[in-house]
DRENROVO-985669 format. One record per residue: x, y, z of N, C-alpha, C in turn. Coordinates in steps of 0.05 Angstrom, whole numbers, plus 5000, padded with zeros to 4 digits. Atoms other than C-alpha are relative to their C-alpha. Example, Ala and Ser with C-alpha at 12.3 -4.5 7.8 and 13.67 -1.06 7.14 Angstrom:
! DRENROVO-985669
501849765000524649105156501850245000 498449764999527349795143498550225014 
//
This chain:
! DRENROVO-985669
497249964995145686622948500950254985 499049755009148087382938502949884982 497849955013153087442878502650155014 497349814984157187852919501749845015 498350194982159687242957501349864986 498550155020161786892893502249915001 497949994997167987102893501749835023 499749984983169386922960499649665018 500150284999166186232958501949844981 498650105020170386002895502750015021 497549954982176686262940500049735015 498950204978175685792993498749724992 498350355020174785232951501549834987 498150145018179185222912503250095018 498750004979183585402984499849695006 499950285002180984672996501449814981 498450285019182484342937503149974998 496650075004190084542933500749855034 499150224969190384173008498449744983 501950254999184783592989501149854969 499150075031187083492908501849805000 496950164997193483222920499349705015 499650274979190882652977500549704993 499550205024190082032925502750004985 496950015019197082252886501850045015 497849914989201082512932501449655015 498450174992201881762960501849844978 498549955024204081592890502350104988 498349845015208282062880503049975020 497949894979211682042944501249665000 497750254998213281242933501349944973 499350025024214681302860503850095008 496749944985221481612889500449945012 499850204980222081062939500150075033 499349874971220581533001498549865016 502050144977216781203066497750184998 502549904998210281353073499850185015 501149734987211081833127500350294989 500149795016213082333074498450194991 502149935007206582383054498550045015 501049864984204082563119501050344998 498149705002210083143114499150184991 500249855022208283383052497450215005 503049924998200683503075500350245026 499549864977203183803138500850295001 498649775012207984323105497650174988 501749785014201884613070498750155019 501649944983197684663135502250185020 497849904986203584863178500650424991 498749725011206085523135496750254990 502049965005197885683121499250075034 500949964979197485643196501850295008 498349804998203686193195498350154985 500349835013200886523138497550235003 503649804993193586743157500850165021 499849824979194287173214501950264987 498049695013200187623181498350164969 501949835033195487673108497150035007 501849914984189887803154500650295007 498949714986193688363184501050144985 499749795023195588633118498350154988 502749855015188388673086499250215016 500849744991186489093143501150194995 497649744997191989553130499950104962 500650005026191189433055498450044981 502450005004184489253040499849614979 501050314995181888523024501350014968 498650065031183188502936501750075003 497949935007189788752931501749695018 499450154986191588192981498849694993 500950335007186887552959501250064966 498649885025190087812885502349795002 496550084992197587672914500649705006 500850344982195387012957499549834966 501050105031191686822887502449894983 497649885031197786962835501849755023 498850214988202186572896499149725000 500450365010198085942891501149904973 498950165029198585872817502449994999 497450065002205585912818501549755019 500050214986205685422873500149714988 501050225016202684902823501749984977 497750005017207885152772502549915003 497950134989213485042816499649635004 500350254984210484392833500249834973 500350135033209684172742503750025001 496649985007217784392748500749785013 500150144986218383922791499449634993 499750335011215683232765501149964982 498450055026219983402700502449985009 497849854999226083502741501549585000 497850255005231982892739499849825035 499550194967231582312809502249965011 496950064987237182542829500650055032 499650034960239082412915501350285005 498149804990239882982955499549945032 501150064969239982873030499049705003 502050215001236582153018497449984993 501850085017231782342988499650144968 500349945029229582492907500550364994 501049785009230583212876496750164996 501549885001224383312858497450025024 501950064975220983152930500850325009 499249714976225083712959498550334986 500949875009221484172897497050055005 503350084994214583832917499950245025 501049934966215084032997500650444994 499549685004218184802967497050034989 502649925009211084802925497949985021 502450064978206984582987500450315012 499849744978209885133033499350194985 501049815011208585642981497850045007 501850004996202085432973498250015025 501549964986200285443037500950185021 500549834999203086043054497850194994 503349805010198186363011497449885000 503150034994192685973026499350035026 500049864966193686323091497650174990 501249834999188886783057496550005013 503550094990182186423081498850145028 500749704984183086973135498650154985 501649715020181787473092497450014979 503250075004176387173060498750035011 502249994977172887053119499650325003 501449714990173587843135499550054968 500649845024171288043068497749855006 502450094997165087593080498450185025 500949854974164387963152499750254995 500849765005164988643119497150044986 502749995018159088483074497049965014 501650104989154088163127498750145022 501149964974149388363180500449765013 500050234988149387943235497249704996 502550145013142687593217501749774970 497750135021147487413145501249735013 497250155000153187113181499649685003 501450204989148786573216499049734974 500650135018147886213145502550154969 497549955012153386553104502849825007 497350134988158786243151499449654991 501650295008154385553139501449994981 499750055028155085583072503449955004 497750005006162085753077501549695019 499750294982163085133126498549834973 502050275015158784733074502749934972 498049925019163384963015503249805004 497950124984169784713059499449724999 501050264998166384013074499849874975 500250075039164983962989502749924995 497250055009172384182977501249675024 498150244983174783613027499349714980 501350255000170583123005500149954964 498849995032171283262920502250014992 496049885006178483512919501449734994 498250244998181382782937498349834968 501150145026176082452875500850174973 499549965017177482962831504250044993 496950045001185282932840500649644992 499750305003184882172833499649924969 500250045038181382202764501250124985 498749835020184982732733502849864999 496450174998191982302752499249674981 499550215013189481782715499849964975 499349955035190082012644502049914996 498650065003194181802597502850265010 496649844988199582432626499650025028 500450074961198382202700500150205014 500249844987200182642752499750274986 500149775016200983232700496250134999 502649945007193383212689499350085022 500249784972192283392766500950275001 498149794996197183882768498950234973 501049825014194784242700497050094999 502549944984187084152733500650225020 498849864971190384562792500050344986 498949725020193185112741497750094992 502549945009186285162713498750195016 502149844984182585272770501150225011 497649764988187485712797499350314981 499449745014187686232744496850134987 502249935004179886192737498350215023 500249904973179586402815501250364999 498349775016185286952789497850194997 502249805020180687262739497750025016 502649914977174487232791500850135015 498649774982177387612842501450234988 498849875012180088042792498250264999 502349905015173988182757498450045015 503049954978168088122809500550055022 500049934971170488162871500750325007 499749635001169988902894501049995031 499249934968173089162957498050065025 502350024977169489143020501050145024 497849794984174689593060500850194992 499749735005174390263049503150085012 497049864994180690733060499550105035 501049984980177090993124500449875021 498850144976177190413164501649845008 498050224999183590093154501550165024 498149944976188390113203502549954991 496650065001195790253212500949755003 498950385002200489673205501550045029 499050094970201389333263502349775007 498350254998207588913286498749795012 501550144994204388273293502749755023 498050184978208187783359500049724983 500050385003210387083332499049915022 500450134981208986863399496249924996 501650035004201387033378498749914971 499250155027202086713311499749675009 499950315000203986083338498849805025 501350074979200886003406496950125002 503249935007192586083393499249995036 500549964967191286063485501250334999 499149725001195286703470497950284994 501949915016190287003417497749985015 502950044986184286663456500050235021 500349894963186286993525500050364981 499649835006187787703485497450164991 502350035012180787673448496949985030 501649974985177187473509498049905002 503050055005171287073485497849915021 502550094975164886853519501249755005 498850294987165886183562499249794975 501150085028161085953500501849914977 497550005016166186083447502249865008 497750164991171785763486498649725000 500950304996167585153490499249864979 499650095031166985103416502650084991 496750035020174685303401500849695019 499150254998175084643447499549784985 501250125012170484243416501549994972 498949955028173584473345502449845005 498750074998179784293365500749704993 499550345002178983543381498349914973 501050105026174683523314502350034981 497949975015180183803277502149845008 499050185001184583363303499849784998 500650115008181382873285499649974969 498949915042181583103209501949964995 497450035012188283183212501549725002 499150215001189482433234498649854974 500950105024184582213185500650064973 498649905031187182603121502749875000 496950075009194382383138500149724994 499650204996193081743139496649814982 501450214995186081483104500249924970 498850045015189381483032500949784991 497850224989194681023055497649665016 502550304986188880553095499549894972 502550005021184480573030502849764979 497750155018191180292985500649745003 500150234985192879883038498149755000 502250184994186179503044499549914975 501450185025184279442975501649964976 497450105013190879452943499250224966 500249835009188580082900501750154980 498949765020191180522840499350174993 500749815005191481082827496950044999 501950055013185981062784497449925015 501950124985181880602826498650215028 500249894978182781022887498150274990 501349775007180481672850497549994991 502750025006174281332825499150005031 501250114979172981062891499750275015 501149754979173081702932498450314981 502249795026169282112867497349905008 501950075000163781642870498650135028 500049934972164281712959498650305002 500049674995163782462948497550134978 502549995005158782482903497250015018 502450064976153882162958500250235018 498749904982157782613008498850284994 500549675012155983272969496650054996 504050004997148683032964499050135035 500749954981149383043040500950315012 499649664995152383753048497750205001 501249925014148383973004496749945008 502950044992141183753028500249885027 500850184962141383183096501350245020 499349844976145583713138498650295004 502349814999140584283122497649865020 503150104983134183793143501749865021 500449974967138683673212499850045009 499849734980139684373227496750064998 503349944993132084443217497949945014 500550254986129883833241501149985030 499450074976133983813302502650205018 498549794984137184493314503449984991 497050095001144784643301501849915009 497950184979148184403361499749805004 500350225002144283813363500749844974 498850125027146583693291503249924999 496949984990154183803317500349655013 499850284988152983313368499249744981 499350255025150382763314501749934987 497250055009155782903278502449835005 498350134985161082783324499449725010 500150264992156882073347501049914975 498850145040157381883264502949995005 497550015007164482083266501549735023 499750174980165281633328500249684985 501250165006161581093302501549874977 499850085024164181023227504050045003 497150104982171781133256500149695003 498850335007171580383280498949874981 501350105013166280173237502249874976 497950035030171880223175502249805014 497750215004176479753205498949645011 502350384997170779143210500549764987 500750185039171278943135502150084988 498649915029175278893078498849974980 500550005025170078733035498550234997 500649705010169479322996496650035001 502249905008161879282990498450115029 499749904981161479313069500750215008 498249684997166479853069498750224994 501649735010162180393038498150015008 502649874986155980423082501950065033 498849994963161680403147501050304991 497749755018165780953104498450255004 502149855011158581263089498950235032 501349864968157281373172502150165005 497849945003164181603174499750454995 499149875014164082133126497150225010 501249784989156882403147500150165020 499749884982158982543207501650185001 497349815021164582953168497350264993 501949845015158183263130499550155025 502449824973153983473198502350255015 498649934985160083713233501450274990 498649805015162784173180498650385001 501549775006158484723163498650135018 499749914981156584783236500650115018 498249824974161885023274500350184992 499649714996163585663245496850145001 502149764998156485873235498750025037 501249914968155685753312502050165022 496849804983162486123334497650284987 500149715013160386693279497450055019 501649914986153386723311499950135018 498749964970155786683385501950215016 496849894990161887073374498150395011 500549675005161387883396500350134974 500149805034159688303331502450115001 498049875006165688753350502649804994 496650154997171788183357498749784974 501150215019167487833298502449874985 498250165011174087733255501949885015 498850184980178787543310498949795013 501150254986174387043337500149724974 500050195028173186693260503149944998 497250035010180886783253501649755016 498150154974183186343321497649774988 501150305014177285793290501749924974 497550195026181785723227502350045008 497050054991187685793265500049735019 499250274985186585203312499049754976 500050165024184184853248503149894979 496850095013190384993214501849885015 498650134977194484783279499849724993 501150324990190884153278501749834969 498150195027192883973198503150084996 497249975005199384243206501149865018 498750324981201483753270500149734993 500650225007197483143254500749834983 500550285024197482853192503049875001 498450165004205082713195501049835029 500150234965204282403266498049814994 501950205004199082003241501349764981 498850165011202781753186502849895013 497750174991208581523227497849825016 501450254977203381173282499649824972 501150205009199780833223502149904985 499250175006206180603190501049775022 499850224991207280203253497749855014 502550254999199879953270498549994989 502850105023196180023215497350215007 502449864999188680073219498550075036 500649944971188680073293500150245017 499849724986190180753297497150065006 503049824998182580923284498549815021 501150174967179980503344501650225024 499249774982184480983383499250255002 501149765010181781623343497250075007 502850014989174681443370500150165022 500349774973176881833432500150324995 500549735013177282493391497650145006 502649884997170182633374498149935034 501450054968167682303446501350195014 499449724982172082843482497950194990 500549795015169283403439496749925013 502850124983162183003460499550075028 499349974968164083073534499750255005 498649634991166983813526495850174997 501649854998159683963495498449975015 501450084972155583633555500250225019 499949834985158783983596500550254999 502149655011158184663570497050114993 502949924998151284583566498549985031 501050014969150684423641501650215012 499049764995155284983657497750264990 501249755014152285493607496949934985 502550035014146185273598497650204986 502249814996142185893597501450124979 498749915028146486073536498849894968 500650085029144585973461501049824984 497550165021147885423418499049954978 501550005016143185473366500650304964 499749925011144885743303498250234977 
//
């Protein structure tokens, strides 16, 4: 693993963890001030939502700018995000609108934050400036692998750190930490990867292509290939985003959970989970090719979807949880390295850009639609959610009988 990516991997982890950190407290926090649960879909939404705004415009700055001076700014904006957010649990429960003071300080700290964690654009092109194409094909992996870690650690280590004796504080000054460690790396190591040469003038960028990604797709132009993995992506990611808004709230629900409990429970989960990142989804892609690893994926995710609403006894629950979550593992680290592969070398960042834009789409809709369905049926949502990854199953069938004579191989 080149040092030179360091920088750049730390970024988009710790891009994850300020979304994934919070998942375990934020339900906590959000009933401690007696708000409905769908709040805590909101809250998750607002980060993904303004991150789905934010990338494309701090994308279109670095070019104009150059990549550090811009992950710098994004950087310095998180931590203060997390600062605003410590002002915040100190502040008085006092009603504004119906709901608490310091909720309305929370959802201002989300949007910050995920304004500037719009920058996972600009990561990505600072990874693309550095790479041959040969690179990207296992660079982008990684960086998909990295993403699948932060999802899958963020929620255990936000769980344990809230359960010190200074509760939520101890998350939130975990947050500040990593934050200003990320700071100083990007400060210090990360070197520019965009010369003065090939930046480009600033361009008025269309809201219309901001917020409508068929816009971007059709403008961009990709192979039929590519469109058949921004589908596929799609119904996976929305499928993330019903499951993040909502498997918190299940997990509480079912086993009647604290804090505490919860943050062990999805530490331990993610532990296993990071074994599988980390080694089983390597020997799939080797073993059985990368698209065929996609497709497993998506059956796991299928599979361990109803599986979790079988049992309540917890010792059951964690091998259904376990199919679940691999299919989380296989699925992750996948898709961009088979867009980046696939994509044309010249539209290389615009193509990466519209995959974390229908990503962000997806967690900025969902989770607080999920949390209204599941406060009125519960665990029956995910018996419905099974039709997610089986589209995405379907969509890839038949792009291989269409385009067969095409590559999907990473």
């Amino acid at each position: 693993m080149t040092k030179k990516f360091i920088p750049a991997y730390l970024l988009t982890f710790v891009n994850v963890l300020g979304f994934s950190l919070l998942m375990p407290v934020l339900p906590f926090v959000v009933d401690s001030y007696g708000a409905p649960k769908w709040v805590f879909g909101l809250l998750i939404t607002l980060y993904s939502a303004f991150q789905f705004v934010g990338a494309p415009i701090l994308g279109a700055m670095s070019d104009n700018r150059g990549r550090k001076p811009i992950l710098l700014i994004s950087q310095a904006g998180t931590l203060l995000s997390w600062i605003i957010f410590v002002i915040a649990i100190t502040l008085p429960n006092y009603p504004i609108f119906g709901f608490a003071l310091p909720l309305w300080i929370v959802a201002l700290s989300r949007i910050l934050d995920g304004i500037t964690g719009g920058n996972v654009s600009v990561s990505n092109a600072y990874v693309s400036d550095l790479t041959t194409k040969k690179e990207k094909s296992y660079i982008f992996g990684y960086i998909g692998g990295i993403v699948g870690i932060g999802m899958i650690v963020g929620p255990g280590l936000g769980g344990l750190t809230a359960s010190t004796s200074i509760g939520y504080m101890g998350t939130l000054l975990t947050s500040i930490v990593i934050s200003v460690l990320t700071l100083f790396t990007i400060f210090k190591w990360l070197k520019e990867s965009h010369p003065l040469e090939k930046r480009t003038t600033h361009q008025k960028i269309s809201i219309w292509e901001v917020l409508i990604i068929p816009i971007r797709i059709k403008r961009v132009n990709p192979s039929p290939l590519i469109k058949v993995l921004f589908s596929m992506k799609f119904f996976f990611s929305a499928m993330m985003g019903f499951y993040i808004g909502t498997m918190a709230l299940f997990l509480i629900d079912l086993f009647d959970f604290n804090v505490k409990e919860l943050g062990f429970f999805m530490f331990v989960i993610g532990l296993f989970l990071s074994f599988n990142q980390a080694f089983v989804s390597k020997y799939f892609v080797k073993k059985f090719g990368a698209f065929n690893t996609l497709i497993l994926g998506l059956v796991f995710c299928a599979v361990g979807m109803f599986a979790i609403t079988t049992t309540a006894n917890i010792w059951l629950f964690i091998p259904c949880y376990y199919i679940l979550n691999l299919g989380l593992s296989l699925c992750f680290p996948v898709f961009n390295s088979l867009i980046s592969v696939n994509a044309n070398p010249a539209k290389q960042g615009e193509v990466m850009g519209i995959s974390e834009a229908i990503n962000s789409f997806c967690m900025a809709c969902f989770p607080v639609i999920s949390a209204l369905i599941y406060s009125s049926i519960g665990s029956d949502l995910y018996k419905v959610l099974i039709l997610l990854p089986l589209t995405a199953l379907v969509l890839a069938f038949v792009g291989v009988k269409k385009y067969g004579k095409l590559t999907f191989s990473a």
